[in-house]
LOLOMAR-521037 format. One record per residue (C-alpha): x, y, z; residue number from 1. Coordinates in Angstrom, 1 decimal, padded with zeros to 4 digits. Layout:
BEGIN
X Y Z NUM
...
***
This chain:
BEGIN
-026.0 -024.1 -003.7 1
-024.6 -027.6 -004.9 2
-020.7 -027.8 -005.4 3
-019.1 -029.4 -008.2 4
-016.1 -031.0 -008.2 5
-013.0 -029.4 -009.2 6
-009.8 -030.5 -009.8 7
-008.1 -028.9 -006.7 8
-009.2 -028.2 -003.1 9
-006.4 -026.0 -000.8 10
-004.3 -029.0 000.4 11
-000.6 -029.3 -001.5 12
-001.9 -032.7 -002.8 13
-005.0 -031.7 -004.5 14
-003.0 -029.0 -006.2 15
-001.0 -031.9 -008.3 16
-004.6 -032.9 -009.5 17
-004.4 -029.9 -011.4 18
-001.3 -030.7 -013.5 19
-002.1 -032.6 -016.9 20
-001.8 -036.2 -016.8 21
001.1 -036.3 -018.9 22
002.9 -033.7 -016.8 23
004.8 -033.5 -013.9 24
006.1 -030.7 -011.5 25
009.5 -030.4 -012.6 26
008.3 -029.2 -016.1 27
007.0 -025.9 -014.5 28
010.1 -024.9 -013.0 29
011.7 -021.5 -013.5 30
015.4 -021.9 -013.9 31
016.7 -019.3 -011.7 32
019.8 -018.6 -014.0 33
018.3 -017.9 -017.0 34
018.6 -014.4 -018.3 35
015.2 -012.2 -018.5 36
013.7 -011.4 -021.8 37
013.2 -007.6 -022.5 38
010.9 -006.7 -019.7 39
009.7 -010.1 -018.9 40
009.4 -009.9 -015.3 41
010.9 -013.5 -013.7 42
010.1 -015.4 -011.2 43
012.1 -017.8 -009.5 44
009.4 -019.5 -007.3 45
009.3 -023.6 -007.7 46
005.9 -024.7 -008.0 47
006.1 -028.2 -006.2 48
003.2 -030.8 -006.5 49
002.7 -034.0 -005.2 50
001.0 -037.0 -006.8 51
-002.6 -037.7 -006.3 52
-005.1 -040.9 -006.1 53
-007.3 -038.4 -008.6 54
-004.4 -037.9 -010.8 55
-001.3 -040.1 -010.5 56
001.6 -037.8 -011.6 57
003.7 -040.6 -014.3 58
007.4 -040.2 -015.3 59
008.1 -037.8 -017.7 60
008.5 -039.8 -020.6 61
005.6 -041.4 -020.5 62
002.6 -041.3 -022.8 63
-000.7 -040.3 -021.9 64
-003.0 -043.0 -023.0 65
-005.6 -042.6 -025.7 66
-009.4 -043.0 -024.0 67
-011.4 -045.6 -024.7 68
-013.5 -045.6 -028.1 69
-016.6 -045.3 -026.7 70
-015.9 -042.8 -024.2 71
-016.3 -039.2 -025.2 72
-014.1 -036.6 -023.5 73
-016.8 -035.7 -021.1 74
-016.9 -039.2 -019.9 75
-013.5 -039.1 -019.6 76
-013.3 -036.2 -017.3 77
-016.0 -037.2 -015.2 78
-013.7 -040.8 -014.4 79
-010.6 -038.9 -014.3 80
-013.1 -036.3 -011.8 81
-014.6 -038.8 -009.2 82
-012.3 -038.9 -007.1 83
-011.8 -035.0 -006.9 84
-012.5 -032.9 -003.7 85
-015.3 -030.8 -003.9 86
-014.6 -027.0 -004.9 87
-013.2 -025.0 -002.3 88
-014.2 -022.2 -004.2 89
-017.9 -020.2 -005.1 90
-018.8 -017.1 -006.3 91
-022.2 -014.3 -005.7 92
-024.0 -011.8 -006.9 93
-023.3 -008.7 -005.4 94
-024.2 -005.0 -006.1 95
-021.8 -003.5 -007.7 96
-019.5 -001.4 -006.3 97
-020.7 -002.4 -003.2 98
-017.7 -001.0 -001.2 99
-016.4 -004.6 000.3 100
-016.5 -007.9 000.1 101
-019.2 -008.5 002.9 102
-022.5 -006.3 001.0 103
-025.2 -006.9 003.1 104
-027.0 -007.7 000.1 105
-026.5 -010.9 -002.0 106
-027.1 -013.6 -004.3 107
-026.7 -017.0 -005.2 108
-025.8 -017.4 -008.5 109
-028.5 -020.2 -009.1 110
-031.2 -017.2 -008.4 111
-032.8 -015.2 -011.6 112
-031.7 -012.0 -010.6 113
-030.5 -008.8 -012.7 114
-030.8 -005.9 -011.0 115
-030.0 -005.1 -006.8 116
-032.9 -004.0 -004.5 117
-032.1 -000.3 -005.3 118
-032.2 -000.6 -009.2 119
-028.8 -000.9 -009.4 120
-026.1 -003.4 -011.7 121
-025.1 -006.7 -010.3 122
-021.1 -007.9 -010.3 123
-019.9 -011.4 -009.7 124
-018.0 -011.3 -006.6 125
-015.5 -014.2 -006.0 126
-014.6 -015.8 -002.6 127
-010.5 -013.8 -003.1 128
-009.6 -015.4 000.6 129
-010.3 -018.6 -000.9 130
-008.6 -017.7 -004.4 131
-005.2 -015.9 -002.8 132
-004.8 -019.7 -000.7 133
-002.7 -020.2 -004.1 134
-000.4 -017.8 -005.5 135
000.6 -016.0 -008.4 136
003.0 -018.2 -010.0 137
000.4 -021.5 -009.2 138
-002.3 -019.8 -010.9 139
000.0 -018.6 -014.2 140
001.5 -021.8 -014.6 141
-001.9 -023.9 -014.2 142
-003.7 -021.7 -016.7 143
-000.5 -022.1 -019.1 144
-001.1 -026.1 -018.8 145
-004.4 -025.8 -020.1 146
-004.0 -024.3 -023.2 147
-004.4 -026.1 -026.1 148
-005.6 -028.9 -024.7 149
-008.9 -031.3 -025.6 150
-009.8 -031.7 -021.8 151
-013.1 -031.4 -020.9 152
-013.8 -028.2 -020.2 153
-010.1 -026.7 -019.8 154
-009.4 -026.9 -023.3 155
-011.6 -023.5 -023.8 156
-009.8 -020.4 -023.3 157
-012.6 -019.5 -021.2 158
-013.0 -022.6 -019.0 159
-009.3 -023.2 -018.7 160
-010.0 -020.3 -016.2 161
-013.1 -022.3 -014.4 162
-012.0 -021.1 -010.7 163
-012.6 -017.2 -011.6 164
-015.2 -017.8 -014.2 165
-018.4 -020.4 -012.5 166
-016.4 -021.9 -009.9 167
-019.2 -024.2 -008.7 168
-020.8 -025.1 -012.1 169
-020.7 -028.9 -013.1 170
-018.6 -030.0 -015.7 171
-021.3 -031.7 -017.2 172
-023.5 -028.9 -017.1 173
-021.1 -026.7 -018.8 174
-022.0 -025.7 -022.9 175
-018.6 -025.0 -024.3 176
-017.0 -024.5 -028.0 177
-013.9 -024.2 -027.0 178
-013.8 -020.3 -027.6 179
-011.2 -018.3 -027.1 180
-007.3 -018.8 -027.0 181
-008.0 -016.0 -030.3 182
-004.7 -015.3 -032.1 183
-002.4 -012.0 -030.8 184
-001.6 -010.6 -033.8 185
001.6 -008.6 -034.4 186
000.3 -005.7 -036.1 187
003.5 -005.1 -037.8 188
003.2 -003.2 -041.2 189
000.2 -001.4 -039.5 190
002.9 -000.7 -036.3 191
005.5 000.9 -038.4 192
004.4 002.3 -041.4 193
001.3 003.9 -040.2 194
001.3 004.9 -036.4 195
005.5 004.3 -035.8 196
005.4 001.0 -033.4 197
007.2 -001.8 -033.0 198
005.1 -003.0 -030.5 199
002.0 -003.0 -031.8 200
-000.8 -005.8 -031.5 201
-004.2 -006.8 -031.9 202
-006.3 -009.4 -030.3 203
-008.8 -011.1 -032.6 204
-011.4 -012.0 -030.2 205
-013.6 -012.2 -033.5 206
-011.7 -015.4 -034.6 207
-014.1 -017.2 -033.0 208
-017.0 -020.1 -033.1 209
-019.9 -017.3 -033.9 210
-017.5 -014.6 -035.6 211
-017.1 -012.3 -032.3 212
-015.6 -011.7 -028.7 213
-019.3 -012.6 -027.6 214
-018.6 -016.2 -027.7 215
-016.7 -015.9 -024.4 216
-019.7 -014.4 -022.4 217
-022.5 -016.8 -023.6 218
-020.7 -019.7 -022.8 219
-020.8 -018.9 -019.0 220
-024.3 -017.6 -019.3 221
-026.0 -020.5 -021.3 222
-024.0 -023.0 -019.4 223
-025.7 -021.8 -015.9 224
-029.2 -021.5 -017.4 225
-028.3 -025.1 -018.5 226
-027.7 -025.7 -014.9 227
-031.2 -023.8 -014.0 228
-033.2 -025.6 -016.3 229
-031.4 -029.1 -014.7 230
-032.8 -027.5 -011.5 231
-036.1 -027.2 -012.6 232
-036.1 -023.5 -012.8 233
-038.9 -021.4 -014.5 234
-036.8 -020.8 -017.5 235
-038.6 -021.5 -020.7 236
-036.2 -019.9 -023.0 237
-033.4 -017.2 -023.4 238
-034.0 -014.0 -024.7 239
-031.8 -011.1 -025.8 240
-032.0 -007.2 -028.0 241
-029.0 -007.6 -030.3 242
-027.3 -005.6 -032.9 243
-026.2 -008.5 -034.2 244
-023.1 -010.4 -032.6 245
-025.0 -011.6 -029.0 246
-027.9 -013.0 -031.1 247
-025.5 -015.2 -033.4 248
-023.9 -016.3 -029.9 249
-027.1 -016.7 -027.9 250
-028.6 -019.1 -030.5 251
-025.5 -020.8 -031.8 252
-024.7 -022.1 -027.5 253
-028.5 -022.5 -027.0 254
-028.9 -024.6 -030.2 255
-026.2 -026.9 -028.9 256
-027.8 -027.1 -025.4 257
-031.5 -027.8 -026.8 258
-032.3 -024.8 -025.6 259
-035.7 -022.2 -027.2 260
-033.4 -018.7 -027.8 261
-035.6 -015.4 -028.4 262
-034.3 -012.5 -030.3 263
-035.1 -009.2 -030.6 264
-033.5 -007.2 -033.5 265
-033.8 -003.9 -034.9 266
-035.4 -004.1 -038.8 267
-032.8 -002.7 -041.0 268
-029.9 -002.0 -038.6 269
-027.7 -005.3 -039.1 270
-025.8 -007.0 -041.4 271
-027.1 -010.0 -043.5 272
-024.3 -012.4 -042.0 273
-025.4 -011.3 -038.1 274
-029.3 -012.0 -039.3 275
-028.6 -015.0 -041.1 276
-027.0 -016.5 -037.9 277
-029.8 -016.6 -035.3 278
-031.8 -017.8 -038.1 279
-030.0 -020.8 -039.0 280
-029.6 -021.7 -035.6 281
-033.5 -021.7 -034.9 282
-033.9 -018.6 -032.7 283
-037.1 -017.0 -032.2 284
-036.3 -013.7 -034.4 285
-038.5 -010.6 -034.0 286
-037.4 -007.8 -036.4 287
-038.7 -004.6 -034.6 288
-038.8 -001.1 -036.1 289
-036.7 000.5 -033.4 290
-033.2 001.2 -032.5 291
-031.2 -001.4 -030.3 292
-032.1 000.6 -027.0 293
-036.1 000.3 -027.6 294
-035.3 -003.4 -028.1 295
-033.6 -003.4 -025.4 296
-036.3 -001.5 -022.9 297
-038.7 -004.0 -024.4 298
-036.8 -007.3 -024.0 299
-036.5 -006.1 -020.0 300
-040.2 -005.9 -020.1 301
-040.8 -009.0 -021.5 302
-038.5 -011.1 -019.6 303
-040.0 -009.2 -016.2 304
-043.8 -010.8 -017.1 305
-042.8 -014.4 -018.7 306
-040.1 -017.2 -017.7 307
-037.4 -016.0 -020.2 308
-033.6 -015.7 -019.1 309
-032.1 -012.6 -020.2 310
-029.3 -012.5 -021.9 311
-027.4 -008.7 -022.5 312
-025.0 -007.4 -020.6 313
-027.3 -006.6 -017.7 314
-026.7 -010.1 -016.8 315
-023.1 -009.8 -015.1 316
-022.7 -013.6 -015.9 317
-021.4 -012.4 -019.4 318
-019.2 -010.4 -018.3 319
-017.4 -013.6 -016.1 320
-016.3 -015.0 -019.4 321
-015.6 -011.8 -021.7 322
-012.6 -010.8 -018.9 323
-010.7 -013.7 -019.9 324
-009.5 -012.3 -023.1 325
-007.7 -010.1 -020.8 326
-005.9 -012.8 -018.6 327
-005.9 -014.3 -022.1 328
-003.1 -011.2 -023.7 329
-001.3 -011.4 -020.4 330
-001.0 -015.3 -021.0 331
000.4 -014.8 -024.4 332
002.9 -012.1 -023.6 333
004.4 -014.5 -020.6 334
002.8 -012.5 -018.2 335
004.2 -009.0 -019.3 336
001.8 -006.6 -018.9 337
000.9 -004.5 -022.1 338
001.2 -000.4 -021.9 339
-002.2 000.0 -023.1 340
-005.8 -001.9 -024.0 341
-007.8 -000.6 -026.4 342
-011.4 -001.5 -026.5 343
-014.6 -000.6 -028.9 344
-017.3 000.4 -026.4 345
-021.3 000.1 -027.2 346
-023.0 -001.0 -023.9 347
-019.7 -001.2 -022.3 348
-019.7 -004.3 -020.3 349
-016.8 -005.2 -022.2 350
-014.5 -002.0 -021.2 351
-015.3 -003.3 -017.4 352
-014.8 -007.1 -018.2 353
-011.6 -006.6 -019.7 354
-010.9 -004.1 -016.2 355
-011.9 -006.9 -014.3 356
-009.7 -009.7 -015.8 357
-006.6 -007.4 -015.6 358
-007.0 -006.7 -012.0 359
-008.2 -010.0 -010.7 360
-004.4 -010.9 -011.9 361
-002.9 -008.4 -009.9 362
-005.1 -008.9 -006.9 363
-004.2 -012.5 -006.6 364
-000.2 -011.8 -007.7 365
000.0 -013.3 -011.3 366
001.4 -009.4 -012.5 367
002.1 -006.8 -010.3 368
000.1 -003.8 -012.2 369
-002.6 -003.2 -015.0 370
-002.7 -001.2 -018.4 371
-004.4 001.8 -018.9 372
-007.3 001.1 -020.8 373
-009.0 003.0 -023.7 374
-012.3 003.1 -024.6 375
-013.4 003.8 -028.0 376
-016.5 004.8 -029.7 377
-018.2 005.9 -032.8 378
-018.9 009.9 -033.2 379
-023.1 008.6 -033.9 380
-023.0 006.7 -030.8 381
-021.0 008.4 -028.4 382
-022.2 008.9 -024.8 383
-019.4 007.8 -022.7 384
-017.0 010.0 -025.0 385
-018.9 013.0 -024.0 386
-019.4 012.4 -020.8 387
-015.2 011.9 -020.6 388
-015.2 014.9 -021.9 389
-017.0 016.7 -019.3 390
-014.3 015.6 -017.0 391
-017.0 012.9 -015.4 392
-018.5 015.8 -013.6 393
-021.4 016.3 -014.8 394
-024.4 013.5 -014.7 395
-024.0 011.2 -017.5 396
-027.0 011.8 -020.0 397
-027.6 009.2 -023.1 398
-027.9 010.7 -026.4 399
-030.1 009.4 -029.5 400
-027.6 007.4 -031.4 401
-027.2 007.5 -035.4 402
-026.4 005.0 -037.9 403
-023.1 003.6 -038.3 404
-020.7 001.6 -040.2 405
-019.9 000.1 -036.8 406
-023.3 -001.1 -036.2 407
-022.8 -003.5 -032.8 408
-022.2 -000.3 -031.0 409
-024.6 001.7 -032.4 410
-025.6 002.4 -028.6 411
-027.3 005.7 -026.6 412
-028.1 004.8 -023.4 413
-025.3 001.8 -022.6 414
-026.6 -000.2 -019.9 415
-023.1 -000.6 -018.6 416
-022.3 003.1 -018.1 417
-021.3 003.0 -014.6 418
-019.0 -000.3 -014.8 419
-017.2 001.6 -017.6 420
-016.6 004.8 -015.7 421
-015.5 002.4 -012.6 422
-013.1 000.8 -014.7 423
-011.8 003.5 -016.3 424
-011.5 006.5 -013.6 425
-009.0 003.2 -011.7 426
-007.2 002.5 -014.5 427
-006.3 006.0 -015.7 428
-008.3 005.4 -019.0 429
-009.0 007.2 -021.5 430
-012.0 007.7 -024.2 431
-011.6 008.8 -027.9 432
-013.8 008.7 -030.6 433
-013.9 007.9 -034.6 434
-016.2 009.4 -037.1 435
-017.3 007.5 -040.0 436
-014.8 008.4 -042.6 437
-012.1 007.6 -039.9 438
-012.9 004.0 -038.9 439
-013.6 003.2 -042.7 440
-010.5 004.5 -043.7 441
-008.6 003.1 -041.0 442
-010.4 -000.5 -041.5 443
-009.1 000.2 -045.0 444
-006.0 000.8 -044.0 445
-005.9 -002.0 -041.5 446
-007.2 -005.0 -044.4 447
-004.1 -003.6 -046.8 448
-001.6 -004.4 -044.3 449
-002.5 -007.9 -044.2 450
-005.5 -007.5 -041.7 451
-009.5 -008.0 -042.4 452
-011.4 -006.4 -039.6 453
-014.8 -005.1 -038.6 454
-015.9 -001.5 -038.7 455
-015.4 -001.5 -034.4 456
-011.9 -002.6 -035.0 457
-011.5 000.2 -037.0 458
-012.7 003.2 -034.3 459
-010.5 001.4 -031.8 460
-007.5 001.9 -034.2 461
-009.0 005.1 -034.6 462
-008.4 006.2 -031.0 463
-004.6 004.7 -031.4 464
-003.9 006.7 -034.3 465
-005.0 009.7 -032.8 466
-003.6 009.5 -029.2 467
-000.3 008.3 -030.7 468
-000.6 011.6 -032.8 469
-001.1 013.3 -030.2 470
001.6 011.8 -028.1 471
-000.4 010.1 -025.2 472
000.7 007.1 -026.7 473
004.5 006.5 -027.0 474
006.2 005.0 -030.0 475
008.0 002.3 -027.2 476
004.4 001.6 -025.7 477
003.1 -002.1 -025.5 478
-000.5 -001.3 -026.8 479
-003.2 -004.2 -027.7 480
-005.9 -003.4 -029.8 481
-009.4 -005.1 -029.1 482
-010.9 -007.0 -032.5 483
-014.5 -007.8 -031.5 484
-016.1 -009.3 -034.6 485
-014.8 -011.2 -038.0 486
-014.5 -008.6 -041.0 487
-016.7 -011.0 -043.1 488
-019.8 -009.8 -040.9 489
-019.5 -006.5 -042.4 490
-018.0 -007.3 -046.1 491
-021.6 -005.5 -047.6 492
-019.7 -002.4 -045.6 493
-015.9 -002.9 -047.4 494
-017.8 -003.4 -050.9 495
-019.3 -000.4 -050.8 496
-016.1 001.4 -049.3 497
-014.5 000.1 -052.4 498
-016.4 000.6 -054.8 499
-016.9 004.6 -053.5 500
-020.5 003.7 -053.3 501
-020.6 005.7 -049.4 502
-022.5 008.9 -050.3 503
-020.4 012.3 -048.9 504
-016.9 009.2 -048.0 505
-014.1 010.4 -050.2 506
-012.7 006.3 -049.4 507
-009.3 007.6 -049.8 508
-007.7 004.1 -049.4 509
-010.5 002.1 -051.8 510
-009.0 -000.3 -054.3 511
-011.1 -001.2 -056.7 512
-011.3 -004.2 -059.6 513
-009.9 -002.9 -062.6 514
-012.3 -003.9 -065.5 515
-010.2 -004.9 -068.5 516
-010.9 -006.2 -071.8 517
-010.3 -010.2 -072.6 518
-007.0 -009.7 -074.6 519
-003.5 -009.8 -073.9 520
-002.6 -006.6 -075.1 521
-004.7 -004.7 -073.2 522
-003.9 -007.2 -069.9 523
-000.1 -006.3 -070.4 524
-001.0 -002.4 -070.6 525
-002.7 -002.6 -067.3 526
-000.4 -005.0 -065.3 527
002.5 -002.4 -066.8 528
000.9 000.4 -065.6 529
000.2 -001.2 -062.3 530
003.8 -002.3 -061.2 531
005.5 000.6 -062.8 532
003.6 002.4 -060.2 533
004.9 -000.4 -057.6 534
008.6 -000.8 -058.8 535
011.1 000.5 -055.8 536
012.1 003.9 -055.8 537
***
């Protein structure tokens, strides 16, 4: 495989080519007398970094200098790039769970590859002797210098993590929207008035370029099929099953790259907003009367007889890019680990990538444990919540998934079933499940606290309400709530909440327009009424 260059190799002076140009070492120091936040864990370590022909470290007070105007920030990188070592770093496709890092079986990741000789899943495996070279604190503080930024490709909350992501992937190969860095939100009216937290918070993945968390997984994938097709690979096109969300993100990164996207949609089963998407970004939609797992059986079949990358979870490359959201939260909490993560689980490949993020930080000493994670899923979709149930003893068996408010997970047979168990028998997990009254309410519940999320959102919150009823979790707990999609997707869903439209839904917390005649008597009688009802007792 071809290396790329990055912007470090393992000497101490290629590690100052990592530091902004407008940056220099002392502004990562730790001062050692400073008192610790509530349970911030500090560090007293002194990240030291030399300057570097690639990077000249200026004084501190210094401005960086606007680029040229007719040099793009691609061009830019590449001259601030050439003379950059090459990457010290690469990744493979392994089997997963292979049991070590030395499988007898692997793969580059330039091959077209989905599955392992036996049948099995695929994992990204990362070269962790070259990785651990630096340590924790390095790592934290050069992912902290990237946010926010407009460098090319670091200002993506995804590619600001390029060395655990596609390592060996060319800049200029790379086809980026600068997704991620989502907002943390302090769920605060939710936290105490509802479930009794202070420390409540969820992460809006679905604030995003395409409305949903999947923006972080097609970057990586669409970016190294970019790379394929540079290679002259077979690849004509992409191709994906969706329930919505991956084929708004498959089309929208393929559109950008010039490349043909396939999708392959269940008739009747998704929102207008996820259809419109793929089709105003030029995909190749089929609408197919089945359920998202025969368009999934039959995109595998296609994609196995013509020259068409595929794009679902199978393909671990996704799952390289959705774990960042997880180094993401511990980024924004300073590095404190949260209690718990709470995820909505359909195919599952999230539950694992989220798994994945959290303990690649503790393997390489950026924290020093992970959260227990919970997975949560709808009551007409809910194999992996049975099978918990069982006590993982049993074999797991899919079941024939119904229709549900939360559509995108609207998944029987998850492809990603035995990542999910992995990660959640070693991270002391936990699944719960939501029927449909329950996520509707709680989305209710959720938008008239200051929130607007989608029907997923709503089972994960769900499963907190629940297990903090319960008492699993404490009213002192850290917990992070998953948001996977925009609420907007789904506002054909919140209409008809509102207006009680759900046949057999009592929609306990709908609030709808009052219709009132166009005079001011009978305005006043109605706005009296109304905040009588809200004056404070």
């Amino acid at each position: 495989m071809a290396a790329s260059c990055s912007l470090f190799n393992s000497s101490s002076s290629a590690a100052a080519a990592s530091l902004p140009r407008n940056q220099t070492s002392s502004q990562f120091r730790v001062p050692t007398s400073a008192p610790c936040p509530r349970r911030r864990r500090c560090s007293p370590a002194v990240i030291t970094c030399t300057s570097s022909t690639l990077d000249p470290a200026p004084s501190s007070n210094s401005v960086k200098p606007r680029r040229p105007a007719d040099e793009n920030i691609r061009d830019e990188a590449r001259r601030h790039r050439a003379a950059s070592a090459a990457s010290t770093f690469s990744a493979k496709y392994v089997p997963f769970n292979a049991g070590g890092p030395e499988s007898e079986e692997s793969y580059s990741l330039d091959e077209i590859v989905y599955r392992s000789r036996s049948g099995g899943l695929l994992d990204v495996q990362h070269d962790m002797d070259a990785l651990k070279k630096f340590d924790g604190a390095y790592w934290r503080d050069l992912f902290d210098s990237r946010v926010g930024k407009t460098n090319w490709p670091y200002g993506s909350g995804v590619w600001s993590k390029k060395e655990w992501v596609l390592p060996e992937i060319h800049p200029d190969d790379i086809v980026s929207a600068f997704e991620g860095n989502s907002n943390l939100f302090w769920a605060e009216r939710f936290g105490k008035h509802l479930v009794g937290m202070d420390d409540l918070w969820v992460k809006h993945c679905g604030i995003s370029h395409t409305g949903s968390f999947k923006d972080l997984g097609m970057t990586v994938l669409v970016s190294q099929v970019n790379r394929l097709r540079k290679l002259n690979r077979p690849i004509v096109g992409v191709g994906c099953a969706s329930t919505g969300d991956t084929s708004a993100a498959l089309s929208a990164y393929c559109a950008s790259a010039g490349i043909p996207s396939i999708v392959f949609l269940p008739a009747n089963k998704i929102s207008m907003a996820q259809l419109v998407q793929p089709i105003a970004n030029g995909a190749f939609v089929l609408s197919i009367d089945t359920d998202f797992d025969g368009c999934m059986k039959l995109i595998r079949e296609v994609t196995s007889e013509l020259p068409i990358y595929l794009a679902n979870s199978l393909n671990s490359l996704r799952l390289e890019g959705q774990k960042t959201a997880a180094i993401e939260i511990l980024q924004q909490f300073d590095w404190e680990v949260p209690d718990w993560v709470i995820v909505p689980g359909g195919n599952l490949g999230n539950i694992y990538a989220f798994y994945k993020g959290f303990k690649m930080c503790q393997e390489l000493g950026l924290v020093d444990k992970i959260p227990r994670l919970v997975c949560a899923q709808a009551a007409n979709a809910n194999p992996l919540y049975r099978h918990f149930k069982s006590g993982w003893g049993t074999d797991f068996k899919p079941v024939k998934a119904t229709t549900t408010f939360a559509s995108a997970i609207q998944i029987g047979d998850p492809v990603s079933i035995d990542r999910a168990v992995y990660a959640l028998q070693r991270s002391n997990g936990i699944v719960e499940e939501a029927t449909e009254e329950e996520l509707m309410d709680a989305m209710a519940l959720a938008d008239s606290t200051g929130m607007f999320i989608c029907p997923h959102t709503g089972v994960a919150l769900t499963a907190l309400m629940k297990l903090r009823k319960s008492g699993v979790i404490g009213a002192s707990d850290r917990t992070v709530v998953v948001s996977t999609a925009h609420g907007l997707k789904f506002s054909q869903a919140k209409i008809d909440y509102h207006s009680k439209a759900i046949p057999e839904m009592a929609s306990r917390f709908a609030n709808p327009p009052v219709e009132v005649k166009a005079d001011f008597g009978s305005v006043m009688d109605v706005l009296m009424k109304h905040l009588g009802d809200k004056a404070p007792k």
